[in-house]
Short mmCIF file of the C-alpha atoms (twelve columns), coordinates in Angstrom:
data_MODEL
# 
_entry.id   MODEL 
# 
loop_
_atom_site.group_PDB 
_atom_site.id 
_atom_site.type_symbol 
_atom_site.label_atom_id 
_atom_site.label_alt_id 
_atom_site.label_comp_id 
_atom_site.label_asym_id 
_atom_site.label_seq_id 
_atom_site.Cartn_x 
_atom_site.Cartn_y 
_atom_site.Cartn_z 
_atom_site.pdbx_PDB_model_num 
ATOM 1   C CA . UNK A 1   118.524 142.321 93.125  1 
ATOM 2   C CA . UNK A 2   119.913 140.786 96.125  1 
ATOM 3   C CA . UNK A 3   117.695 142.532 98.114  1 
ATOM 4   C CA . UNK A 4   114.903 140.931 96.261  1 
ATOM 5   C CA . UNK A 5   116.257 137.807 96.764  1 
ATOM 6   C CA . UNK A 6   116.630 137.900 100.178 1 
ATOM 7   C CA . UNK A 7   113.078 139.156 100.102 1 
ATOM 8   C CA . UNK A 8   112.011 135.683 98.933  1 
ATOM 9   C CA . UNK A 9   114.437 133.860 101.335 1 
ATOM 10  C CA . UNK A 10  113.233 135.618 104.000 1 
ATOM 11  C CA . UNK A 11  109.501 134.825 102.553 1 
ATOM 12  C CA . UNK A 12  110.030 131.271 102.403 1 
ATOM 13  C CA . UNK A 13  111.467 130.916 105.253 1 
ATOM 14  C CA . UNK A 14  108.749 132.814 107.193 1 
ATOM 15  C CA . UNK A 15  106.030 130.166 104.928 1 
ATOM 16  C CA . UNK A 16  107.986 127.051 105.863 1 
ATOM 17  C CA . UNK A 17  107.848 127.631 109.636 1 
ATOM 18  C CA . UNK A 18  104.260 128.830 109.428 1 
ATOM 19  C CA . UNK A 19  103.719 125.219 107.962 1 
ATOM 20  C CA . UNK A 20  106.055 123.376 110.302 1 
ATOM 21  C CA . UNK A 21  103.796 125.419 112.888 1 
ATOM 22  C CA . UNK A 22  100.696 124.501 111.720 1 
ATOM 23  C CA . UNK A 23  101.885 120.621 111.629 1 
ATOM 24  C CA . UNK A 24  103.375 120.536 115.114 1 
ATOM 25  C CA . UNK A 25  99.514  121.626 116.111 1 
ATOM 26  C CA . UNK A 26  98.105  119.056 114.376 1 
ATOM 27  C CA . UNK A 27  100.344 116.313 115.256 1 
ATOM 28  C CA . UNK A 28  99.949  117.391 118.651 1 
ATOM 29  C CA . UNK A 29  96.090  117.157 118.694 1 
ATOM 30  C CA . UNK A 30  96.304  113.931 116.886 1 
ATOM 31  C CA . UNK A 31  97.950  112.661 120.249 1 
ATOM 32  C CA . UNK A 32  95.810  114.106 122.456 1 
ATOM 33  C CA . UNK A 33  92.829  112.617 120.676 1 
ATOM 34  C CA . UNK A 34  94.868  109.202 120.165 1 
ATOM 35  C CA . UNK A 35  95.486  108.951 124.551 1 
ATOM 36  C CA . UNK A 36  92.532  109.819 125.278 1 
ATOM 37  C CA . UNK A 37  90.853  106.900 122.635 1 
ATOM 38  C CA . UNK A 38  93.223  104.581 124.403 1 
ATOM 39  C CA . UNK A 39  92.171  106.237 127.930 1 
ATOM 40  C CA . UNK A 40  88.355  105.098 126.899 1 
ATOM 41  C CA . UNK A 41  88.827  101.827 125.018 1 
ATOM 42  C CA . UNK A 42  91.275  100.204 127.697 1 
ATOM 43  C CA . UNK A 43  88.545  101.318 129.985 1 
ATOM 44  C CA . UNK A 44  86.005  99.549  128.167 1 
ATOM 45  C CA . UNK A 45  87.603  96.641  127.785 1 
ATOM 46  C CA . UNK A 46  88.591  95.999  131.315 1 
ATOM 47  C CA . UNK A 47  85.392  95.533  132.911 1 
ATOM 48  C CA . UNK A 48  84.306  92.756  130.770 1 
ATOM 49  C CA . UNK A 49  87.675  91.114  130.597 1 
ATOM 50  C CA . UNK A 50  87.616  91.076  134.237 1 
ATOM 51  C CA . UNK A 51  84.188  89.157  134.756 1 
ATOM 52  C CA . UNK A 52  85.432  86.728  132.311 1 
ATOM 53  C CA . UNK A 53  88.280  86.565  133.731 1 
ATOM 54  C CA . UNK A 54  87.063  86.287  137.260 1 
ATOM 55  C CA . UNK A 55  84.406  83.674  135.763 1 
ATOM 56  C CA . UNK A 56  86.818  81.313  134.241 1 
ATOM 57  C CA . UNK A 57  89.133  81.119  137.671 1 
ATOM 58  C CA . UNK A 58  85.951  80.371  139.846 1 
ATOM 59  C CA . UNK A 59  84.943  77.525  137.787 1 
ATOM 60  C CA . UNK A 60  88.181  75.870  137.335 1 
ATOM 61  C CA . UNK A 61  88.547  75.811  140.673 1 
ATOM 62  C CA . UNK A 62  84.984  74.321  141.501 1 
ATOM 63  C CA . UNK A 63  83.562  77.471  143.526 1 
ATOM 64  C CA . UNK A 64  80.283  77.670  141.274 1 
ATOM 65  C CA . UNK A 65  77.665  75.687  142.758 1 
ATOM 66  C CA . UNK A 66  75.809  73.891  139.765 1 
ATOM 67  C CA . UNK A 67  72.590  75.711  139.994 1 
ATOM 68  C CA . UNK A 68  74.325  79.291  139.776 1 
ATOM 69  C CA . UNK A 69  76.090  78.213  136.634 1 
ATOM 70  C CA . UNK A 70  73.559  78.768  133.570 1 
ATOM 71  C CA . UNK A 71  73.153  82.283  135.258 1 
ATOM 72  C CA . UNK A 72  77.066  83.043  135.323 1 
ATOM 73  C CA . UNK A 73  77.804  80.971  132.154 1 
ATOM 74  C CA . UNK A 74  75.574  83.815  130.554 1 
ATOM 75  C CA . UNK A 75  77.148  86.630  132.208 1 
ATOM 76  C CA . UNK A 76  80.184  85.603  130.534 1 
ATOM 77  C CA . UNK A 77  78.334  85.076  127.512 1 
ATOM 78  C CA . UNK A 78  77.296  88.666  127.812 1 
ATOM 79  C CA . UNK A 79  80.607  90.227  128.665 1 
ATOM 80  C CA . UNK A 80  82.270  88.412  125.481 1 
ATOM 81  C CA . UNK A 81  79.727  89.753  123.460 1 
ATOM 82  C CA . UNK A 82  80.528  93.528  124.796 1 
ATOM 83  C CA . UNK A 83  84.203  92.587  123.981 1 
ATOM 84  C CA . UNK A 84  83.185  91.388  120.560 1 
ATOM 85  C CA . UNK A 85  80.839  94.631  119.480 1 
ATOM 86  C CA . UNK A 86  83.768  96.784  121.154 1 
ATOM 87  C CA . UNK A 87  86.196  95.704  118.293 1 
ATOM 88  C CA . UNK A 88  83.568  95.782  115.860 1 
ATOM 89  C CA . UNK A 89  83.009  99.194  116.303 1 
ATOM 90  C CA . UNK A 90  87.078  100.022 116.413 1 
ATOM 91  C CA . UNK A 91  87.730  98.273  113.506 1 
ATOM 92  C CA . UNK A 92  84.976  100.342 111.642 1 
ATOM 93  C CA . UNK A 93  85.692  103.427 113.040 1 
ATOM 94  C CA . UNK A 94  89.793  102.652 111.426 1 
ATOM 95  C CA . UNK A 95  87.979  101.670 108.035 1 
ATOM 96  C CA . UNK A 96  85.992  104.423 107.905 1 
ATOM 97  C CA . UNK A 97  89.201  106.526 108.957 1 
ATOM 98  C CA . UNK A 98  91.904  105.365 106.028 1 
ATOM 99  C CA . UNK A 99  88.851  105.279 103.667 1 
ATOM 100 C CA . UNK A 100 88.796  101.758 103.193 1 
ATOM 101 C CA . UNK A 101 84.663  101.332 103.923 1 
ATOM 102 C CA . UNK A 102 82.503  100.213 101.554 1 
ATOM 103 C CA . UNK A 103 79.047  99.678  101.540 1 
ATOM 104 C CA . UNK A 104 76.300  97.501  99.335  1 
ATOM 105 C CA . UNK A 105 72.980  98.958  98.410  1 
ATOM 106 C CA . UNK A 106 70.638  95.993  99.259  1 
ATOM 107 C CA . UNK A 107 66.943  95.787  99.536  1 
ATOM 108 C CA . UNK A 108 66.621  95.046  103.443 1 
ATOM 109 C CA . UNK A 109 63.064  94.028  104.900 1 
ATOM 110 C CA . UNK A 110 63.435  96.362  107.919 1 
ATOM 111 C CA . UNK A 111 60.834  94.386  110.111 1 
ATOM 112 C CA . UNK A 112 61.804  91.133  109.730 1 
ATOM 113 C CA . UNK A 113 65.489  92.214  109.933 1 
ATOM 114 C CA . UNK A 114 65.244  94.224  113.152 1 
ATOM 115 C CA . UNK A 115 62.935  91.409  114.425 1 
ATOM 116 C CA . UNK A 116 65.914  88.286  113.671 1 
ATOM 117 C CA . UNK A 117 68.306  91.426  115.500 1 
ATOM 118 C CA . UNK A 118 66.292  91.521  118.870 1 
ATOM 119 C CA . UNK A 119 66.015  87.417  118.555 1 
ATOM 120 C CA . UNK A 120 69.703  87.171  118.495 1 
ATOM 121 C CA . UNK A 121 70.281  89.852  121.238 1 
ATOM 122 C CA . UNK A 122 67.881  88.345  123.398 1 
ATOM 123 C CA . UNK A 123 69.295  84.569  122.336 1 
ATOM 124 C CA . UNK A 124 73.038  85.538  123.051 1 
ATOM 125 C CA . UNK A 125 72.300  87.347  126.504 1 
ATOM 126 C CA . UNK A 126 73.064  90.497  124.909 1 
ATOM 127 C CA . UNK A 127 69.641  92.128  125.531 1 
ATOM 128 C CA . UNK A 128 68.835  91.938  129.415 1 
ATOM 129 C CA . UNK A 129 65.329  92.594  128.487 1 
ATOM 130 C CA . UNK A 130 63.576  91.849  125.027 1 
ATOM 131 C CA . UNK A 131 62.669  95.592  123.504 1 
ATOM 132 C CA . UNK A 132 59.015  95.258  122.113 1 
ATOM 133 C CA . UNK A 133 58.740  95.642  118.355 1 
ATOM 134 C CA . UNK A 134 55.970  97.398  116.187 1 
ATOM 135 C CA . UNK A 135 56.555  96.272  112.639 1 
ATOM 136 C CA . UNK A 136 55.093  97.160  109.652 1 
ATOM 137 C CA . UNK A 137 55.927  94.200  107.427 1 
ATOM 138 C CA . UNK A 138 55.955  96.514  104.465 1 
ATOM 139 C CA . UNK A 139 58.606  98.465  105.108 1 
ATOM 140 C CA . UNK A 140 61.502  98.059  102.257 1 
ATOM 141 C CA . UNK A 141 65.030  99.703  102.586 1 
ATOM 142 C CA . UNK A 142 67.713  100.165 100.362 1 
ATOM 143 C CA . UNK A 143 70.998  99.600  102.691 1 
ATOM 144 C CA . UNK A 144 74.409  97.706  103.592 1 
ATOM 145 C CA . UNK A 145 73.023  94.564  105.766 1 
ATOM 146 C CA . UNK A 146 76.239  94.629  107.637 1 
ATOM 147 C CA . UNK A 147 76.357  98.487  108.244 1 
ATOM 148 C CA . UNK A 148 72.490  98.747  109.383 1 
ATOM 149 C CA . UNK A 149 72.967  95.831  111.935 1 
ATOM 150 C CA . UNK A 150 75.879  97.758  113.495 1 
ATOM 151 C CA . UNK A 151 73.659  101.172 113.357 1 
ATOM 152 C CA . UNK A 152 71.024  98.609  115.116 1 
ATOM 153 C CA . UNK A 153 72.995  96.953  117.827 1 
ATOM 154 C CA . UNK A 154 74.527  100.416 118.841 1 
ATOM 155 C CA . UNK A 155 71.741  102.456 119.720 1 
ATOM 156 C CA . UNK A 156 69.898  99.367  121.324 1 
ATOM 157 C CA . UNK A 157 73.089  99.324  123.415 1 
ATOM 158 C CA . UNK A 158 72.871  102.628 123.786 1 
ATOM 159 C CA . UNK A 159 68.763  102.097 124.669 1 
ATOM 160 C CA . UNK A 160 69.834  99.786  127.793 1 
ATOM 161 C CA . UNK A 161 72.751  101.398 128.999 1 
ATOM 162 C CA . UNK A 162 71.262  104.940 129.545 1 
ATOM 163 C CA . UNK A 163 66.965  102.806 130.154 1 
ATOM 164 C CA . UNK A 164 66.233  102.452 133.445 1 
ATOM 165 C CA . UNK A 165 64.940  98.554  132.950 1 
ATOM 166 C CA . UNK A 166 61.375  99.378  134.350 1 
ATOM 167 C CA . UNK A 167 60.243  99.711  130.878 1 
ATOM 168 C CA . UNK A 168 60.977  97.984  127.738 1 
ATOM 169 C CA . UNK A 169 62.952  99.594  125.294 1 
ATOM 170 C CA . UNK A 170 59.960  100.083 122.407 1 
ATOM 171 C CA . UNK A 171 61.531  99.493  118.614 1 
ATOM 172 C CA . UNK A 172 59.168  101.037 115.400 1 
ATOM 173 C CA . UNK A 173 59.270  99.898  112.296 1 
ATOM 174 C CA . UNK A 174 57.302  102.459 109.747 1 
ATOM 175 C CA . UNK A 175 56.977  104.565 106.455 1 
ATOM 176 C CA . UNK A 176 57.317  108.424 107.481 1 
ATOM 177 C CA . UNK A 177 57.838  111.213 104.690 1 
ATOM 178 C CA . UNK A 178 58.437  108.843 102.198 1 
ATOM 179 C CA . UNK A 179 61.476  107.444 103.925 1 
ATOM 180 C CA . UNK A 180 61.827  103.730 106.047 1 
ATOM 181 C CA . UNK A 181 61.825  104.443 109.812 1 
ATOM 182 C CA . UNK A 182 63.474  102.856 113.026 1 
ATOM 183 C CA . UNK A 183 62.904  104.465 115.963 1 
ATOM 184 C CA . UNK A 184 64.081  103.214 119.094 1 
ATOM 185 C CA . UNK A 185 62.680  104.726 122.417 1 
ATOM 186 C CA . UNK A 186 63.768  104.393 125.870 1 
ATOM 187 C CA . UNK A 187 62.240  105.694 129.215 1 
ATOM 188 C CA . UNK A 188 65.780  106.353 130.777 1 
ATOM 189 C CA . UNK A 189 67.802  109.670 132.073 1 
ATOM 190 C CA . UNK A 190 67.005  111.138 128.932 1 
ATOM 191 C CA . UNK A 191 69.572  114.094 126.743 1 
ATOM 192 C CA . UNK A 192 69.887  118.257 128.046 1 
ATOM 193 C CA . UNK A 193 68.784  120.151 124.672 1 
ATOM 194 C CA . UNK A 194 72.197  121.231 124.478 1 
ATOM 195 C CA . UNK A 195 73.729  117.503 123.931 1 
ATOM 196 C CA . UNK A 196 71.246  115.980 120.985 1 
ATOM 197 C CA . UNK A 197 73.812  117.070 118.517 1 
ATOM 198 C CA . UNK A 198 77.028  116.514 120.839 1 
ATOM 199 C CA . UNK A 199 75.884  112.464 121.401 1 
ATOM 200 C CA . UNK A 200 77.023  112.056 117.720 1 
ATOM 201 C CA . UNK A 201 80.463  113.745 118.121 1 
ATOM 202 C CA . UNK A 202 83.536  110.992 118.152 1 
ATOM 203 C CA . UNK A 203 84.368  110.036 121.728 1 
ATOM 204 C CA . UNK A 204 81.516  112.638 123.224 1 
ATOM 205 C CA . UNK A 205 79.001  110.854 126.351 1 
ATOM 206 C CA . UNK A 206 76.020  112.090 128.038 1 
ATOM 207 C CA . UNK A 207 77.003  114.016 131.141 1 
ATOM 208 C CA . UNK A 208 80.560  114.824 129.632 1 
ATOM 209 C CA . UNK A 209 82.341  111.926 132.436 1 
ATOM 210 C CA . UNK A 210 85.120  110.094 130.866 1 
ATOM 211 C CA . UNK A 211 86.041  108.175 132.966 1 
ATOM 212 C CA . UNK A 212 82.315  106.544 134.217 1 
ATOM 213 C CA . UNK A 213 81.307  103.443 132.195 1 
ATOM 214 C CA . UNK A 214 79.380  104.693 129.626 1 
ATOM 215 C CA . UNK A 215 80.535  102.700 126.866 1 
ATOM 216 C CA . UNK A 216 83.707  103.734 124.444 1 
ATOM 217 C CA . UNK A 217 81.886  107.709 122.856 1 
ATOM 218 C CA . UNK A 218 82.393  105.701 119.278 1 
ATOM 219 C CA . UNK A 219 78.929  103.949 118.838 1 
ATOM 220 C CA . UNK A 220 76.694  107.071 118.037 1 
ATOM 221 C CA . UNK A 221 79.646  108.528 115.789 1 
ATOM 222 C CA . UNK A 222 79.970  105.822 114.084 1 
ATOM 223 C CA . UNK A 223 75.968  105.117 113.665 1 
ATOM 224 C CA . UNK A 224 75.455  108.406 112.109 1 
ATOM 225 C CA . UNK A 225 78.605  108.050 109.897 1 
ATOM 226 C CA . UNK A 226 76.918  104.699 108.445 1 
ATOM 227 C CA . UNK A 227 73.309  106.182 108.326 1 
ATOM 228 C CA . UNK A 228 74.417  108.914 106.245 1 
ATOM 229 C CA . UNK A 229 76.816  107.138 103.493 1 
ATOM 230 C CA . UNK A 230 74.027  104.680 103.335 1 
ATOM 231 C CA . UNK A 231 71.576  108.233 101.716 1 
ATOM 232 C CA . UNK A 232 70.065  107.948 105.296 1 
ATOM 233 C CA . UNK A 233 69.967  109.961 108.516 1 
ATOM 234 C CA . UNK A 234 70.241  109.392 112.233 1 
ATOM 235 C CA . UNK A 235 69.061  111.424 114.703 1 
ATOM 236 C CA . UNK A 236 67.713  111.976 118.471 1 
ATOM 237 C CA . UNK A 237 65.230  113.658 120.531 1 
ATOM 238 C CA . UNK A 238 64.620  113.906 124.471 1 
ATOM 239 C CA . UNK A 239 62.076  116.306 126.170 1 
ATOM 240 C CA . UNK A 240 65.104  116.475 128.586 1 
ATOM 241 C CA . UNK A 241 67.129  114.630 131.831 1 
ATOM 242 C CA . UNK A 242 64.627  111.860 132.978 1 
ATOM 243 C CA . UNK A 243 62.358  111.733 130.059 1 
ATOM 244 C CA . UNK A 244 63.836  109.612 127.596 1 
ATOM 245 C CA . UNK A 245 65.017  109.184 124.231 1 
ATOM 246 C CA . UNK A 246 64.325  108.450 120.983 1 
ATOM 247 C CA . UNK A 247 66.153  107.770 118.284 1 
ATOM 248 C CA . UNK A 248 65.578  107.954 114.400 1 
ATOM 249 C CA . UNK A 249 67.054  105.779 111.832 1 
ATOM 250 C CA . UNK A 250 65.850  107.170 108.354 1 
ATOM 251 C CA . UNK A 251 66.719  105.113 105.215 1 
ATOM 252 C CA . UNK A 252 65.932  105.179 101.788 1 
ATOM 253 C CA . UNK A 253 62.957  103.191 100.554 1 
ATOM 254 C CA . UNK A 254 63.101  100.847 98.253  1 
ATOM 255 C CA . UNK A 255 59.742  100.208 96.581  1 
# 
């Protein structure tokens, strides 16, 4: 009998530090993942910060000369707004994380919405260059307002960042398969075969450098998460490095 016993001890024993195991490893990976989101995010934010910054301390000081003002006043502008999507995208991200998300199922004119989008990019200074939109007018989708205009401004972001600016990101508006379409296509460095999948992973960017500034590796992540708890799908496509990218916003229709 006391053999037995100890037999259990010994058992539980054995299944408690197993456990305690398993948790150290996960803690442990939670902190790697945690310093290296700080690593990217402070990144992120400093370059913006710093033209502001940088901005403000010229003109109170009178070093602009008046004509170069409406062009740095909207530099600023522009860096603000990069500031302003970056916590947009952390807050969601945490949302999403302690389940706290939810969505609306509304019917969403995709056209005219992504049209109003690119005004208000192009308005604000976000959008160095206006994309050039194909709309059919038609086009009905059943989706969260709030959640497709992230999914929107993110891979337009994403359009610039990685374009090369000597051709206009193109934007699509269309019926395919029975399902409402955005595609958004770029003629920039393009995605290796082996990354169209990776691009969506949390944190992941093209050419695997953390440190260069490529933006914070949440946007796609977080663009897919949406698409999909929205019944939708997001995905890309690149004949490979230097020929572009497109990418696929599928959403349900609503007729």
């Amino acid at each position: 009998m006391l053999m037995g016993e100890g037999s259990m001890l010994f058992g539980l024993i054995l299944v408690g530090t197993v456990m305690l195991y398993r948790l150290a490893r996960v803690e442990a990976r939670y902190r790697r993942e945690l310093d290296r989101w700080l690593d990217l995010v402070t990144h992120e934010l400093k370059t913006p910060l710093a033209g502001v910054r940088t901005l403000l301390q010229s003109m109170a000081l009178g070093r602009v000369p008046e004509e170069e003002r409406p062009r740095l006043l909207n530099l600023g502008r522009r860096n603000v707004e990069r500031l302003e999507h970056l916590v947009q995208n952390i807050l969601i991200r945490n949302r999403m994380r302690r389940r706290r998300l939810e969505l609306r199922d509304e019917r969403i004119g995709l056209g005219n919405f992504t049209s109003k989008l690119i005004e208000q990019r192009v308005t604000s200074g976000v959008a160095v260059h206006k994309p050039v939109l194909r709309a059919d007018e038609e086009v009905v989708a059943s989706a969260d307002p709030d959640a497709l205009r992230v999914i929107l401004d993110n891979l337009l972001d994403n359009a610039e960042k990685y374009g090369r600016g000597d051709k206009p990101v193109c934007v699509d508006v269309r019926v395919d398969a029975g399902a409402a379409l955005v595609e958004i296509a770029d003629s920039g460095q393009g995605i290796a075969k082996d990354d169209l999948e990776r691009i969506f992973h949390l944190y992941f960017r093209a050419g695997g450098d953390p440190g260069g500034d490529r933006g914070s590796g949440l946007g796609l992540a977080i663009s897919r998460d949406l698409a999909e708890r929205m019944g939708g799908s997001l995905t890309a496509r690149s004949e490979g490095r230097g020929k572009g990218a497109i990418f696929s916003l599928r959403l349900r229709r609503n007729e």
